[in-house]
N, C-alpha and C positions, 0 to 999 in steps of 0.2 A: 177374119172369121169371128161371130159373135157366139158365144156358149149357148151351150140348150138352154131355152127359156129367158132367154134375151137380159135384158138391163132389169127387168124383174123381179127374176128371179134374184141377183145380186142385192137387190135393194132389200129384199124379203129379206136372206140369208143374212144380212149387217143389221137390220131391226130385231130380228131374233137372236143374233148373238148380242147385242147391247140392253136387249128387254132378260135375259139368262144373269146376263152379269150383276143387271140394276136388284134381280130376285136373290141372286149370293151376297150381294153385298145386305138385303133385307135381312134375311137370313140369320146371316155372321154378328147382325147388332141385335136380332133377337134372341140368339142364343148366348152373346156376354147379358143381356140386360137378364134372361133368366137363371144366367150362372152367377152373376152377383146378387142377384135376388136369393138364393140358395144360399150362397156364401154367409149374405147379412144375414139368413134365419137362420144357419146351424150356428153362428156365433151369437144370436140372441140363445138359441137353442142350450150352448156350450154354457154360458155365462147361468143360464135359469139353473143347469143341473150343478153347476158350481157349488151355487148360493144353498141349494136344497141340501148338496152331502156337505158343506160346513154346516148350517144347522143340524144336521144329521150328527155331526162331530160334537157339537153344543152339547144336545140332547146326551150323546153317548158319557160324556164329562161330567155332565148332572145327574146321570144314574150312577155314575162311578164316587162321587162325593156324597150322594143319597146311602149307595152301601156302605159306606164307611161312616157314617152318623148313624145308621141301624143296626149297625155288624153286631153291639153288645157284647165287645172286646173276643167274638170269634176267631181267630188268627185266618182262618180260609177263608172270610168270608172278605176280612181286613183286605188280605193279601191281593184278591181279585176286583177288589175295588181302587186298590192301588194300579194293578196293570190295567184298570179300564179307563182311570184317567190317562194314564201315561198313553196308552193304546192313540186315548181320540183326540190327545193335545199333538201326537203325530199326524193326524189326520184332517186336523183341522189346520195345523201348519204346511199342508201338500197344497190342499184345496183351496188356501186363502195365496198362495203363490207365497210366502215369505219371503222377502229382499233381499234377507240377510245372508252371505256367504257361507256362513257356519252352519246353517240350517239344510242347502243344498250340499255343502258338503258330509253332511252329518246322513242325509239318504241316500246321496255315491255310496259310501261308504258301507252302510250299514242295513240300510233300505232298498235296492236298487230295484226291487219288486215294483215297488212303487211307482216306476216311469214305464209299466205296462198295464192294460190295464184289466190282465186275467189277474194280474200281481195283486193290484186294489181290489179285485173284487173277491179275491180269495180272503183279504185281512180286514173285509169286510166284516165277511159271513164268520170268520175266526171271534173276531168281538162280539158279533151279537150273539154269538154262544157261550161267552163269557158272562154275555149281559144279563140273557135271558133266564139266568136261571137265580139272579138277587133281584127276587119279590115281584111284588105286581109293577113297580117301575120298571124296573129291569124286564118284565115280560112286554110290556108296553112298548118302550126303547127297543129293547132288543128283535121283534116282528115288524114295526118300523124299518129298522134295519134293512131287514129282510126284502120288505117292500122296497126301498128306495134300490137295493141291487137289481131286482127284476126290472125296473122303470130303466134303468140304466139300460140295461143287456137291451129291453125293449127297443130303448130312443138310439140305440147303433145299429140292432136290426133293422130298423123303421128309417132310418135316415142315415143312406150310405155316407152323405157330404160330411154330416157328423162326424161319424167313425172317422174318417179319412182326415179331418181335421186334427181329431182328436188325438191320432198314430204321429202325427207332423210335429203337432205340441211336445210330446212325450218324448218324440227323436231329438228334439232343438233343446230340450231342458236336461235330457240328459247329455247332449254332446255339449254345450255351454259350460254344464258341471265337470265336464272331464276336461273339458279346456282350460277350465280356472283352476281345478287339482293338477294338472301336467307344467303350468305354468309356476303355481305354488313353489312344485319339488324343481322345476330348474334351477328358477331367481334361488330359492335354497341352497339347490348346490352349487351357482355360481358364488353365492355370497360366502358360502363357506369354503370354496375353493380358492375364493381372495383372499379370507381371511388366514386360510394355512398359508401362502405363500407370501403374506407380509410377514407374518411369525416367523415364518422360514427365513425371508429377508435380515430382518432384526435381529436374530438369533444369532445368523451369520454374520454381520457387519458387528456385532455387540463381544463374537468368539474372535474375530480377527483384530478389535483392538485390545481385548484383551489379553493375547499371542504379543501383538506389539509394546504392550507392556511392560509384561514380562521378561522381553526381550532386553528392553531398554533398561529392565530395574534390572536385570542378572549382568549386562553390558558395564553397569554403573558401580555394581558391587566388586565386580574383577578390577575394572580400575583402580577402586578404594584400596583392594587387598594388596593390589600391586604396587601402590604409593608409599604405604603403610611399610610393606618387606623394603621396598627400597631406602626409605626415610631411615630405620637401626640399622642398616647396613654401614662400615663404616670403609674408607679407603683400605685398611689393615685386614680385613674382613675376608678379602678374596684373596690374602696369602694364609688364611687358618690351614684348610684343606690338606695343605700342603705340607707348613711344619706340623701338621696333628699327624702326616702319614710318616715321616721322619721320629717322628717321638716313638712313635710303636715300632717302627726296624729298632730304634736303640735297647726300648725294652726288652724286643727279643732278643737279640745278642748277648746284653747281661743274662739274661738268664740262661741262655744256651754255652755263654765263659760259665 
């Protein structure tokens, strides 16, 4: 028996299911080529907003040494131009990625806001209200500020691949930093856990020959003492005992006739 619609219909049904396949497999390569195409923009995208908040750091730095050249020896004025450099040389050390171990460990630590980023954008908006209010620099720098948090919040509303990058970085920077602080305090406490127990070692082999020592110098001085008594000892020596108990019955007797 041949199927409904003969040798036909079969041919039909095999060019259709090979012309399905040939369109998934079209498909499949136009959606990597336009998901790496996304990829490369939100990381051109990443990199442009980088470079904007380290200048943004710059800028913050240079109104902070601006107020402390105009302060005219104010203490509040000094004081806030002091935390506004301190502020944006943190800021500019986030944003430029710094190398250096002590730098990531110094935001574990003390920063950890910083590896999210309602955290940056709240210690944002904290500094430009510090800024904003030393002079017309500091007004200038500091609504800058302002503006580059808005362009931010924007460019994550505006471009989900962004954000999503962006949460990925933040994950892998702070879990790297806690892997390099957990490893720190191990290697530490293994090294100090060698180190007690060589002391402990030395300490013990250093007590137990000194036990032997002593042993040997107390062992050597009984000897001496024992050489020494026997050396005045004379043959005649070991009948004293004897007549010295003999003399004393005589003594008593005299005196009891």
């Amino acid at each position: 028996m041949q199927p409904i619609g003969g040798d036909d219909e079969w041919k039909d049904d095999g060019f259709s299911a090979q012309t399905m396949e040939e369109e998934n497999r079209i498909l499949r390569e136009e959606n990597e080529r336009l998901k790496a195409k996304q990829d490369k923009s939100a990381q051109s995208m990443h990199r442009a907003l980088r470079m904007i908040n380290f200048g943004n750091a710059v800028a913050l730095c240079f109104s902070g040494f601006w107020s402390l050249l105009t302060s005219a020896f104010r203490p509040i004025v000094f004081i806030f131009g002091f935390y506004i450099i301190l502020f944006s040389c943190c800021i500019g050390c986030f944003e430029f990625r710094c190398p250096i171990d002590l730098c990531t460990k110094f935001f574990l630590k003390n920063m950890g806001f910083m590896f999210r980023w309602q955290g940056r954008l709240a210690f944002y908006l904290f500094v430009a209200s510090l800024v904003i209010g030393q002079g017309i620099v500091g007004l200038i720098v500091g609504s800058a500020t302002i503006a580059n948090c808005v362009l931010n919040v924007y460019v994550m509303c505006k471009y989900p691949e962004y954000f999503k990058m962006l949460e990925k970085e933040n994950v892998e920077m702070a879990g790297q930093a806690l892997e390099k602080e957990l490893q720190q305090r191990v290697m530490g406490t293994v090294a100090n856990a060698a180190v007690g127990y060589a002391m402990k070692e030395v300490s013990n082999q250093a007590q137990q020959k000194s036990n032997s020592i002593h042993a040997m110098m107390g062992m050597d001085e009984v000897d001496d003492m024992m050489q020494d008594g026997m050396g005045d000892l004379s043959a005649t020596d070991f009948d004293g005992p004897m007549y010295g108990t003999q003399d004393v019955e005589n003594q008593n007797r005299s005196l009891l006739g």
